[in-house]
C-alpha positions as YAML, in Angstrom:
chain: A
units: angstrom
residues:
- id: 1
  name: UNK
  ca: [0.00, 0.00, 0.00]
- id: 2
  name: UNK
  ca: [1.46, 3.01, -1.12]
- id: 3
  name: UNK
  ca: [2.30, 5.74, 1.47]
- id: 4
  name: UNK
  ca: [0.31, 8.85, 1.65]
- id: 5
  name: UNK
  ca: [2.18, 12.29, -0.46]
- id: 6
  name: UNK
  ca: [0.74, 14.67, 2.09]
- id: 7
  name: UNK
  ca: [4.25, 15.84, 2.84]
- id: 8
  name: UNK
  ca: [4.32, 17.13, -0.75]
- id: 9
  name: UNK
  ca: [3.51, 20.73, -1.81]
- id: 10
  name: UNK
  ca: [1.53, 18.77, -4.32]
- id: 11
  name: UNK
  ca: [-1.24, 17.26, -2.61]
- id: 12
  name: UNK
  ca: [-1.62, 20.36, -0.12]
- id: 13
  name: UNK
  ca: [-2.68, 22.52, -3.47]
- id: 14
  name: UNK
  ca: [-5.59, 20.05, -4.41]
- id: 15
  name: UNK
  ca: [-8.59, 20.31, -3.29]
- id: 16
  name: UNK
  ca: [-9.85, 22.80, -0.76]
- id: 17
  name: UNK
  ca: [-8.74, 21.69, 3.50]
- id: 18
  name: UNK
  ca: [-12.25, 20.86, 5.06]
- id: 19
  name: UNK
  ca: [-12.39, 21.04, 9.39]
- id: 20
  name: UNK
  ca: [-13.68, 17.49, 10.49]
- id: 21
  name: UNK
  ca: [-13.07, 19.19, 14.01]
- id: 22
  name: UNK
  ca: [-16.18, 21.24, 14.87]
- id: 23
  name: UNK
  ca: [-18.96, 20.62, 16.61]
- id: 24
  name: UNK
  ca: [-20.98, 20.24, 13.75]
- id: 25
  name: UNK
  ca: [-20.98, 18.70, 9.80]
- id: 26
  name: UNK
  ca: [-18.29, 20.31, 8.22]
- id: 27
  name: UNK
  ca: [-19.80, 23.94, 6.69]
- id: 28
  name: UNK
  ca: [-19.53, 22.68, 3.32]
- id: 29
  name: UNK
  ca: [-22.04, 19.98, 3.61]
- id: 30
  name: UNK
  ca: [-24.34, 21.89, 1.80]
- id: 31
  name: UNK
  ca: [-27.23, 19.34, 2.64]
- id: 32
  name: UNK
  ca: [-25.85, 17.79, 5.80]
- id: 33
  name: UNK
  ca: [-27.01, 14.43, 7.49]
- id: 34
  name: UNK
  ca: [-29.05, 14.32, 10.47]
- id: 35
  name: UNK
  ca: [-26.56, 14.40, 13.44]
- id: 36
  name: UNK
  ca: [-27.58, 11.25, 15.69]
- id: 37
  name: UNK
  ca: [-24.55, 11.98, 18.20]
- id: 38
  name: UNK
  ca: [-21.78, 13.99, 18.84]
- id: 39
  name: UNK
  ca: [-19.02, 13.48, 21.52]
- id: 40
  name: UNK
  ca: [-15.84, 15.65, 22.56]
- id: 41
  name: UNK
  ca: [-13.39, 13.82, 24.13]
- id: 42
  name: UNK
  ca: [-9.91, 14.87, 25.82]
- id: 43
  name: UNK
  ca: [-10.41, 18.61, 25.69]
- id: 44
  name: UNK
  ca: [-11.84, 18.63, 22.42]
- id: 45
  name: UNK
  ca: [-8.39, 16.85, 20.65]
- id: 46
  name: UNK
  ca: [-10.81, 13.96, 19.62]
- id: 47
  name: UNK
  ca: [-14.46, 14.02, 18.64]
- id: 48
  name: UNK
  ca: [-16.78, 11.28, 17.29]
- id: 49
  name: UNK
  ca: [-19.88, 12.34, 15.06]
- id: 50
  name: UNK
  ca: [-22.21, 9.51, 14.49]
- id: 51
  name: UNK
  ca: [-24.53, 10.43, 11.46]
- id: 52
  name: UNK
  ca: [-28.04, 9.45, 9.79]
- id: 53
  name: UNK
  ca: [-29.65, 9.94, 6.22]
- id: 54
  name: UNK
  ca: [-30.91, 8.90, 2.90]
- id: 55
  name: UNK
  ca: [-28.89, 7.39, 0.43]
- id: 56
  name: UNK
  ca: [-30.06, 11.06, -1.68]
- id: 57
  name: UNK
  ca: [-28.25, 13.12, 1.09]
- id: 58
  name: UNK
  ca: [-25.41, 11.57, 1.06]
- id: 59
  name: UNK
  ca: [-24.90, 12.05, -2.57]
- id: 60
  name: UNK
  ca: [-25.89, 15.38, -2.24]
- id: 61
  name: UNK
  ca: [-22.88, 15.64, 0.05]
- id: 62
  name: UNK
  ca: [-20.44, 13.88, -1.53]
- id: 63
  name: UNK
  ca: [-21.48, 16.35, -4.64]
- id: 64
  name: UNK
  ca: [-20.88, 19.74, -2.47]
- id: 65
  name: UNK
  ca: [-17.42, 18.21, -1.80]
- id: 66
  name: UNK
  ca: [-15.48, 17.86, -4.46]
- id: 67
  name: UNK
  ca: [-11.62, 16.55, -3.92]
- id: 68
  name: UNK
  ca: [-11.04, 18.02, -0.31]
- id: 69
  name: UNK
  ca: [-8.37, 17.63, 2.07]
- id: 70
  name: UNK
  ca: [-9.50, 17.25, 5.85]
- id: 71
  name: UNK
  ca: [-8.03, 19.52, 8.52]
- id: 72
  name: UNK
  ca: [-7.68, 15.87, 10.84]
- id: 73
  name: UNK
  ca: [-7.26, 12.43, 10.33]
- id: 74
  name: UNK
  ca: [-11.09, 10.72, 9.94]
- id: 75
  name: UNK
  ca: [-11.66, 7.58, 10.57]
- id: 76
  name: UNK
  ca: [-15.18, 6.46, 8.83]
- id: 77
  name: UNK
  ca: [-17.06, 4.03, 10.45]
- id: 78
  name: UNK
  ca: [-19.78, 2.18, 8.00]
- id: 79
  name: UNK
  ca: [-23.01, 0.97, 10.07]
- id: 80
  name: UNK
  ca: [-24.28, -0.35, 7.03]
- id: 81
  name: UNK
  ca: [-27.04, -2.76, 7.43]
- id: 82
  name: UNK
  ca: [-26.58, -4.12, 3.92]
- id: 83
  name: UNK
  ca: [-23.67, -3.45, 1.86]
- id: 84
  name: UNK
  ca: [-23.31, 0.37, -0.06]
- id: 85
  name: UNK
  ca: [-20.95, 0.58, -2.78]
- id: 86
  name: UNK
  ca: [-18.85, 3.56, -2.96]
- id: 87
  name: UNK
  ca: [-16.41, 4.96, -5.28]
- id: 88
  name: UNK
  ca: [-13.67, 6.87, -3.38]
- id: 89
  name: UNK
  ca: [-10.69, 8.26, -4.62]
- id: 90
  name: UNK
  ca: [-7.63, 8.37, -1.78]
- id: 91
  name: UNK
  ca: [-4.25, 9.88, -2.45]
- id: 92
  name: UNK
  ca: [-4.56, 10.02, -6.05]
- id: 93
  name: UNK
  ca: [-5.60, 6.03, -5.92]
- id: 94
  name: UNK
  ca: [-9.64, 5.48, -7.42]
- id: 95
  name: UNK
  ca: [-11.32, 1.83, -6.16]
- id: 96
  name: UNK
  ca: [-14.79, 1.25, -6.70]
- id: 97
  name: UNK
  ca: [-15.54, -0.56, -3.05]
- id: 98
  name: UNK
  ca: [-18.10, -2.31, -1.25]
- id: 99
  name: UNK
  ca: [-18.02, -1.73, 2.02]
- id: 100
  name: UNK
  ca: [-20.16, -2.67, 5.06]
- id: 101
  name: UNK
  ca: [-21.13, -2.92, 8.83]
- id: 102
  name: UNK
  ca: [-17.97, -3.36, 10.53]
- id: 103
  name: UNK
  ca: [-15.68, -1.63, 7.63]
- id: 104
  name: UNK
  ca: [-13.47, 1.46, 7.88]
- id: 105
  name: UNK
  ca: [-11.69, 4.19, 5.68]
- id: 106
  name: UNK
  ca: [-8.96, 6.11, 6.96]
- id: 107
  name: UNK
  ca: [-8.51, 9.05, 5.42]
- id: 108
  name: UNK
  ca: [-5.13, 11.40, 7.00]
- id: 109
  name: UNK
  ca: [-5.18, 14.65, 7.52]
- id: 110
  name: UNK
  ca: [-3.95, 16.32, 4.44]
- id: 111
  name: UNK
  ca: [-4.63, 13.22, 2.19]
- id: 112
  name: UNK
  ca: [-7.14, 14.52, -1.05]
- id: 113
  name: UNK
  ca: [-9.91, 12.46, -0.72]
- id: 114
  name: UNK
  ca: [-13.24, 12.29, -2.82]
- id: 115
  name: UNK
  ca: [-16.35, 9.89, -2.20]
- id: 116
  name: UNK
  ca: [-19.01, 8.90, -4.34]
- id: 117
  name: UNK
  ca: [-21.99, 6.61, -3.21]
- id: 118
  name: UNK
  ca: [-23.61, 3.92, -5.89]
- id: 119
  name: UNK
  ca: [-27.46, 2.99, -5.15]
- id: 120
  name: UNK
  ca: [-30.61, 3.35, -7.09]
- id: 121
  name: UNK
  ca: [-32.49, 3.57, -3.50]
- id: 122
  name: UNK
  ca: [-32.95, 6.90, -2.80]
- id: 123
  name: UNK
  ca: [-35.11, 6.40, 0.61]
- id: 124
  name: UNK
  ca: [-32.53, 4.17, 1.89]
- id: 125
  name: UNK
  ca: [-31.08, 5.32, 5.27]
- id: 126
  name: UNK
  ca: [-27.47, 4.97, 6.30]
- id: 127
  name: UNK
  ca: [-26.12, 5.42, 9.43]
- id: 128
  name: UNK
  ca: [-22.11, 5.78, 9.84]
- id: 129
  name: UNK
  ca: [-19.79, 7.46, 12.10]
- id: 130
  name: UNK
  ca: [-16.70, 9.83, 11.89]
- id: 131
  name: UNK
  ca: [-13.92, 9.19, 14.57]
- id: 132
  name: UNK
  ca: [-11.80, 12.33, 13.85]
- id: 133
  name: UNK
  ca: [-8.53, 13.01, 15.69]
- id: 134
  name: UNK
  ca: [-6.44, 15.87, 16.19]
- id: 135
  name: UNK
  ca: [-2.85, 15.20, 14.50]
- id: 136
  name: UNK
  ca: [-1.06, 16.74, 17.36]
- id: 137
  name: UNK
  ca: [-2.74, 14.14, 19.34]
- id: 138
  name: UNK
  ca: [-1.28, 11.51, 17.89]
- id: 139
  name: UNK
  ca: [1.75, 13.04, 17.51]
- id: 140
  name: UNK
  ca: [2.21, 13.89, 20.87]
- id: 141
  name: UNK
  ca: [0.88, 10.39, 21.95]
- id: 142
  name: UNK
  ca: [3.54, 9.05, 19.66]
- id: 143
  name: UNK
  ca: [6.58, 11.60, 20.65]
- id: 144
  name: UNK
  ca: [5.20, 9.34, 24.59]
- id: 145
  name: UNK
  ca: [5.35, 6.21, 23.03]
- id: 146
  name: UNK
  ca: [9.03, 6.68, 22.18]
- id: 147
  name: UNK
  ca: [8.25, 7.44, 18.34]
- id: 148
  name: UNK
  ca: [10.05, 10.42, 17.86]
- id: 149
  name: UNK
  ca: [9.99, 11.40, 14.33]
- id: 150
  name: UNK
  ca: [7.41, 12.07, 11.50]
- id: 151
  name: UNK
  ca: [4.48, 9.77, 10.74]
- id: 152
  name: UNK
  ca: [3.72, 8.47, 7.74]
- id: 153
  name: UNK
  ca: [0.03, 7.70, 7.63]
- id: 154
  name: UNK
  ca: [-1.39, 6.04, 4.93]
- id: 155
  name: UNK
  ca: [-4.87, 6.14, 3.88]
- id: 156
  name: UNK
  ca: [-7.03, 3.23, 3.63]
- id: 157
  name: UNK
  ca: [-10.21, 2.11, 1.59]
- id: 158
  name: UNK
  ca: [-13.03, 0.11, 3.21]
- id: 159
  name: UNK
  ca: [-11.52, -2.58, 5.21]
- id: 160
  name: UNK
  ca: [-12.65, -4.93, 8.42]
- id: 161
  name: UNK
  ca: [-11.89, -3.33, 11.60]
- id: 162
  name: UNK
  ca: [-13.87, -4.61, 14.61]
- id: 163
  name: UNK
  ca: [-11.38, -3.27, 17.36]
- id: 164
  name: UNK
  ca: [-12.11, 0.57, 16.53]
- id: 165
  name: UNK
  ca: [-16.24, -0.09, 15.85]
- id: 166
  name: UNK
  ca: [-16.37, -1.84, 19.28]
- id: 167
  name: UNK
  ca: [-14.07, 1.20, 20.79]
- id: 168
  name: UNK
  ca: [-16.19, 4.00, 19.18]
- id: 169
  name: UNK
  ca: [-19.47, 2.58, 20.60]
- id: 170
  name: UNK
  ca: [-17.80, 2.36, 24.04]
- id: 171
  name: UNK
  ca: [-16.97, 5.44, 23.55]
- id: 172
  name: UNK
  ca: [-20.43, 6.91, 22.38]
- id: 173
  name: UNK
  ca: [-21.43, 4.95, 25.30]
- id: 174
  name: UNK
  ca: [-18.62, 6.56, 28.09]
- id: 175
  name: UNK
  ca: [-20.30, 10.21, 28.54]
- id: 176
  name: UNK
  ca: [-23.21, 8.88, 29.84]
- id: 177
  name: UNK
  ca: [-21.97, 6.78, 32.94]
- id: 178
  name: UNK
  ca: [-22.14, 8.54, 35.80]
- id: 179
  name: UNK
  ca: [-18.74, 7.44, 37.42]
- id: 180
  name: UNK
  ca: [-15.81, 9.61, 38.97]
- id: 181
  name: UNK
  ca: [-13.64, 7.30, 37.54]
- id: 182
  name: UNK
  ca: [-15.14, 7.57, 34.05]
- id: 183
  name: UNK
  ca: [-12.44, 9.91, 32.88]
- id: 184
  name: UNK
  ca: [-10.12, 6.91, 33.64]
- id: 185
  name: UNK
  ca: [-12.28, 4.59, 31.13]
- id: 186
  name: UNK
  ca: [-12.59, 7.28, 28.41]
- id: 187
  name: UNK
  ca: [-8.88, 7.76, 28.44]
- id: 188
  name: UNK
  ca: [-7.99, 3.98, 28.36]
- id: 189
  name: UNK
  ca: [-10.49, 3.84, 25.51]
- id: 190
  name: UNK
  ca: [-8.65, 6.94, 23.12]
- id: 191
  name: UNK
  ca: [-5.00, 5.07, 24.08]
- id: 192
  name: UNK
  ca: [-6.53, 1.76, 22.72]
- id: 193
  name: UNK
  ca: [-8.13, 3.65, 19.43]
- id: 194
  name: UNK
  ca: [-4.72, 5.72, 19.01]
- id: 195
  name: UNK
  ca: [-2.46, 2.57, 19.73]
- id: 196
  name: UNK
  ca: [-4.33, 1.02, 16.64]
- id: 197
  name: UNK
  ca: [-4.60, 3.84, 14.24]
- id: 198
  name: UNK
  ca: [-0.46, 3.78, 14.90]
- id: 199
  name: UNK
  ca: [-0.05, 0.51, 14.55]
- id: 200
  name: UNK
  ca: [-2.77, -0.41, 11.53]
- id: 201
  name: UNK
  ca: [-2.74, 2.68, 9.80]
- id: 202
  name: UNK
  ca: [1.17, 4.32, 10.17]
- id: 203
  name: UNK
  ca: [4.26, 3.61, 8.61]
- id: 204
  name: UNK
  ca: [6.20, 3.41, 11.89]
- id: 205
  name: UNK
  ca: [9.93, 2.17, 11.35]
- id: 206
  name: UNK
  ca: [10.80, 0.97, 14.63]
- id: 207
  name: UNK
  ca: [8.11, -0.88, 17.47]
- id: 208
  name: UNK
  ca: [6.93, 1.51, 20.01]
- id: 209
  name: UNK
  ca: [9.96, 1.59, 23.30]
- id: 210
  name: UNK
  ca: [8.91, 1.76, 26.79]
- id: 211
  name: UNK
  ca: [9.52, -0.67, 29.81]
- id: 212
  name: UNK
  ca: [8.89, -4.38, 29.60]
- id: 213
  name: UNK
  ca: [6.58, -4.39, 33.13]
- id: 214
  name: UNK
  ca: [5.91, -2.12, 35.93]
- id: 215
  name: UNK
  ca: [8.36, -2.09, 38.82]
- id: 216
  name: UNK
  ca: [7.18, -2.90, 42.14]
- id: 217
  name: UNK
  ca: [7.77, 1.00, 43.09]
- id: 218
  name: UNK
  ca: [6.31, 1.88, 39.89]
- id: 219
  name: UNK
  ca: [2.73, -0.18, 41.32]
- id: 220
  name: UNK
  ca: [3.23, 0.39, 44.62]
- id: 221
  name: UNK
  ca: [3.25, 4.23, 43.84]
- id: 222
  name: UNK
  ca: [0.31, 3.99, 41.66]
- id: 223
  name: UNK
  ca: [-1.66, 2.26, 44.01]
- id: 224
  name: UNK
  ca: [-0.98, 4.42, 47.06]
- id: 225
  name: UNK
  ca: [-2.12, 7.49, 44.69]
- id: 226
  name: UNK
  ca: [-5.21, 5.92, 44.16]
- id: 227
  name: UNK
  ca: [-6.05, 4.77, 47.58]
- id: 228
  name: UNK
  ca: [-5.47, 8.21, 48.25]
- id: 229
  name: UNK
  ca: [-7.30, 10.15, 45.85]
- id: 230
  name: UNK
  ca: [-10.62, 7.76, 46.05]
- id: 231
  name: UNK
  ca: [-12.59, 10.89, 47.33]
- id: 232
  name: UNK
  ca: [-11.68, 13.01, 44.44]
- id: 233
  name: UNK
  ca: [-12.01, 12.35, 40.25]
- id: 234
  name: UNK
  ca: [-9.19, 10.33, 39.30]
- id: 235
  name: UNK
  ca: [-7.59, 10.63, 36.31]
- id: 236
  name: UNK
  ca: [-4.87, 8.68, 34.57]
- id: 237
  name: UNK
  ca: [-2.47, 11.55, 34.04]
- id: 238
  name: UNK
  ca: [-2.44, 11.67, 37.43]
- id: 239
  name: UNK
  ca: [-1.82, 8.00, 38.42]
- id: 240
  name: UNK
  ca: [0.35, 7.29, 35.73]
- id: 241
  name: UNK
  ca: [2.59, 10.49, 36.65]
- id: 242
  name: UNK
  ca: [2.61, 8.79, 40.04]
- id: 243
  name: UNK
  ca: [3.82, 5.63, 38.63]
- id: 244
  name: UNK
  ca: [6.87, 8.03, 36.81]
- id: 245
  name: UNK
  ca: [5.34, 6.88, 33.44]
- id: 246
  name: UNK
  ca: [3.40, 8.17, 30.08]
- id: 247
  name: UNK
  ca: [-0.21, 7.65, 30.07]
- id: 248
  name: UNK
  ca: [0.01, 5.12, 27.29]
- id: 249
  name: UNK
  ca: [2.64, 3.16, 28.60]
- id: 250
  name: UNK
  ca: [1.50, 3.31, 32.23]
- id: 251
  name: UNK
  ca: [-2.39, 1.80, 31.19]
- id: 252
  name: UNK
  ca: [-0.98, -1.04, 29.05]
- id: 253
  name: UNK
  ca: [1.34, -2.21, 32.13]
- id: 254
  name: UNK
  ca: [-0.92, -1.55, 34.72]
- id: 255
  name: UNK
  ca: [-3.25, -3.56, 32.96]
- id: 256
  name: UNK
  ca: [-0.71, -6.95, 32.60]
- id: 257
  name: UNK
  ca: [0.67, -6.38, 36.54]
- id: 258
  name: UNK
  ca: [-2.71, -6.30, 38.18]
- id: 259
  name: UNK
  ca: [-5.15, -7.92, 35.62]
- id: 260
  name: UNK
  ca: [-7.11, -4.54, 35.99]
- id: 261
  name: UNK
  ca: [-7.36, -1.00, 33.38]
- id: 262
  name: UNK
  ca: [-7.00, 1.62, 36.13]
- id: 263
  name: UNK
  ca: [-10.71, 2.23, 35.98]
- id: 264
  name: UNK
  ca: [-11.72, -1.39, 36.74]
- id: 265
  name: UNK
  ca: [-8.98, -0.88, 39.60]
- id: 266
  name: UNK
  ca: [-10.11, 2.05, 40.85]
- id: 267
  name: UNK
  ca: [-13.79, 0.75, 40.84]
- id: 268
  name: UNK
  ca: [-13.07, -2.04, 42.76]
- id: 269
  name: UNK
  ca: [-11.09, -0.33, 45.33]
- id: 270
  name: UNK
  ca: [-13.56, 2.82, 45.97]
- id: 271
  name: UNK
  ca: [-16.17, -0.20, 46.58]
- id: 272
  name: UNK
  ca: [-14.13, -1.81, 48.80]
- id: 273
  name: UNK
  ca: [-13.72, 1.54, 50.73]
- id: 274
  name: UNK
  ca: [-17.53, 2.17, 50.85]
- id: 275
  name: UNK
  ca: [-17.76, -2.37, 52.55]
- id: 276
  name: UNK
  ca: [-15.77, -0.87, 54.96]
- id: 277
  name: UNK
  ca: [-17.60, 1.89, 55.92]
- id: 278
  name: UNK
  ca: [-20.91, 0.61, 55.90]
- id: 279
  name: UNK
  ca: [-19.44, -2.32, 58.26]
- id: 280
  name: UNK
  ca: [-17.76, -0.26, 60.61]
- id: 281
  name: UNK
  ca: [-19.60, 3.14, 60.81]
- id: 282
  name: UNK
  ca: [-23.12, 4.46, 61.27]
- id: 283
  name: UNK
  ca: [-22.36, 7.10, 58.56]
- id: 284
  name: UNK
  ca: [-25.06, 8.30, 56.28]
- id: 285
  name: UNK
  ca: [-25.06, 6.62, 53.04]
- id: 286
  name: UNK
  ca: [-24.93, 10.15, 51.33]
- id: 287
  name: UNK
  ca: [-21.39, 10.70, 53.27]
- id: 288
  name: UNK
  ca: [-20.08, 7.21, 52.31]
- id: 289
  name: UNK
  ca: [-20.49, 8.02, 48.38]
- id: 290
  name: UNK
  ca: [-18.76, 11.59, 49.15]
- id: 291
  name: UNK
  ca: [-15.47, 9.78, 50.85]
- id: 292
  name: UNK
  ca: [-15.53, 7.43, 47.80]
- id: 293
  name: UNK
  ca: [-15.70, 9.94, 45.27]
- id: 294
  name: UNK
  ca: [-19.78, 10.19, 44.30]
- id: 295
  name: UNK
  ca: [-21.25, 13.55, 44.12]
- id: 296
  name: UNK
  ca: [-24.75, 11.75, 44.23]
- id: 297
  name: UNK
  ca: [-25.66, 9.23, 46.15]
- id: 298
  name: UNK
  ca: [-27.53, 7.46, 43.82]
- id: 299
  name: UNK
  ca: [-24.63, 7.27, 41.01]
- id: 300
  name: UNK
  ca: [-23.05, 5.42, 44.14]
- id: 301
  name: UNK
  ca: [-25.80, 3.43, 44.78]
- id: 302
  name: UNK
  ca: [-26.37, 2.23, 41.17]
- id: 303
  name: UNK
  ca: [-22.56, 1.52, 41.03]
- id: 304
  name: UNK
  ca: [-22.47, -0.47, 44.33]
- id: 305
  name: UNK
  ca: [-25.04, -2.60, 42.98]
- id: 306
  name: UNK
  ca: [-23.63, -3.70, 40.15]
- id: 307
  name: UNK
  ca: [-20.34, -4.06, 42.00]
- id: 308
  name: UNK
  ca: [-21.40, -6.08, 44.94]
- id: 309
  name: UNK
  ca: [-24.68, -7.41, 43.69]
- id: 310
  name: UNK
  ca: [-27.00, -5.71, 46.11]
- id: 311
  name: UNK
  ca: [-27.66, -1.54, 47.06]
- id: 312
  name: UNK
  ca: [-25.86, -0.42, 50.25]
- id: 313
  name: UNK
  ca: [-28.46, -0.59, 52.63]
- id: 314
  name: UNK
  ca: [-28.75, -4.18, 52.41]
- id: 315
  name: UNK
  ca: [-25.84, -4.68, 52.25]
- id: 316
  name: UNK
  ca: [-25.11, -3.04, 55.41]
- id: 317
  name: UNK
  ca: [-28.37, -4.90, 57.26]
- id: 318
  name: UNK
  ca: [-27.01, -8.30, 55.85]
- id: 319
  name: UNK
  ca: [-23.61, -7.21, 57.52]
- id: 320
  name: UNK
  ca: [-25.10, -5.99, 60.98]
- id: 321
  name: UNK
  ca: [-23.99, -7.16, 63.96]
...
């Protein structure tokens, strides 16, 4: 697969850059798709539009954009209940593709791109996703990672990609649990989606570096920090700074020491604070989800009972003396 030219003065005069970064279709959709969801993640450095409409929209669309460069790199996620064929031009490269539920294109930032949908079904409704990402994300996540020079990215056309469908959902999923440790979760989700746009969609010349395992200071650290921040919202900058370590790193070896992501750790700790108190103290239950980190009571309680299998208060009666 050939490497994308965006480095080349070239490709940055063709077409006409297009932001995939704002909180709505880019402007030049001149007959945009209805927007299903839309989700900012990490301070805004990666979003993830999920999309609805005809099969007649889309065309209109992909005829208000003609050869366009986008701002980030986009990764398109098809929803496709049936197969949609599609020609799309990538890089100077044309392939008439079918692509469908479970299929990507990854399209660089920089990269001229066009898109044409096939289909005689006009009514027909499509639903698909854009995962768009800042490139000084990645770069910076790279520059962590021990990758310390220019990425090549190279564009895609549709092809399988399971991991990154069943990350986006998460991820569509992730603003909605009321958690203190959900920050933790969201971030462990964007290092797995980055680690795999790195790995299946950049020409990177040497593995990523970083330690083999945590050291036992290096756990011990992270642990203490956590068992000491379970009032407050943890978050893995935090821990893994703790731990003397990048994010990325820090979540993939936490993960192989304890058997736990951070959140999943953190969870099962803050719950194991709360046993505690509900065994040992009269406290209010209110007061128990403030010392383990719960600004409502009922997020606590809902959490606790998936946790432990029953609410609080019976749990503390089936404990009583």
């Amino acid at each position: 697969m050939a490497k994308t030219a965006i480095a080349t003065e070239a490709s940055r005069s063709i077409g006409r850059a297009v932001n995939y970064g704002s909180e709505t279709p880019p402007r030049e959709f001149e007959h945009p798709p209805t927007l299903v969801d839309f989700v900012q993640l990490h301070d805004g450095q990666v979003k993830l539009f999920k999309f609805g409409a005809k099969l007649s929209e889309v065309q209109q669309c992909a005829e208000a954009m003609p050869q366009h460069r986008p701002r980030q790199h986009v990764v398109c996620l098809h929803h496709f209940d049936e197969p949609m064929v599609f020609v799309r031009n990538l890089d100077g490269r044309t392939k008439r593709e079918t692509t469908a539920k479970g299929d990507i294109a990854f399209v660089p930032a920089d990269a001229p791109t066009t898109f044409r949908p096939e289909g005689c079904d006009q009514e027909r409704f499509l639903s698909y996703s854009y995962l768009v990402f800042e490139p000084t994300y990645l770069a910076e996540l790279a520059l962590s990672s021990g990758i310390g020079r220019s990425l090549d990215f190279v564009p895609s056309f549709s092809t399988p990609d399971l991991l990154l469908h069943q990350i986006a959902t998460a991820l569509t999923a992730a603003p909605r649990v009321q958690d203190p440790a959900e920050n933790l979760y969201v971030e462990s989700l964007l290092n797995a989606a980055c680690a795999r746009v790195l790995h299946a969609y950049a020409d990177v010349r040497y593995p990523f570096a970083g330690p083999p395992r945590l050291t036992d200071d290096q756990l011990r650290n992270a642990v203490d920090y956590i068992h000491q921040h379970l009032s407050g919202s943890l978050n893995l900058r935090s821990i893994s700074g703790a731990a003397g370590l990048s994010e990325f790193h820090f979540a993939r070896l936490f993960k192989k020491a304890t058997g736990e992501t951070p959140f999943q750790f953190a969870t099962r700790t803050r719950m194991g604070r709360a046993k505690e108190l509900l065994r040992k103290t009269r406290l209010p239950i209110s007061e128990i989800a403030g010392r383990v980190g719960y600004q409502k009571p009922s997020h606590f309680s809902a959490r606790f009972s998936v946790v432990c299998g029953c609410g609080p208060n019976t749990y503390r009666h089936s404990v009583a003396g």
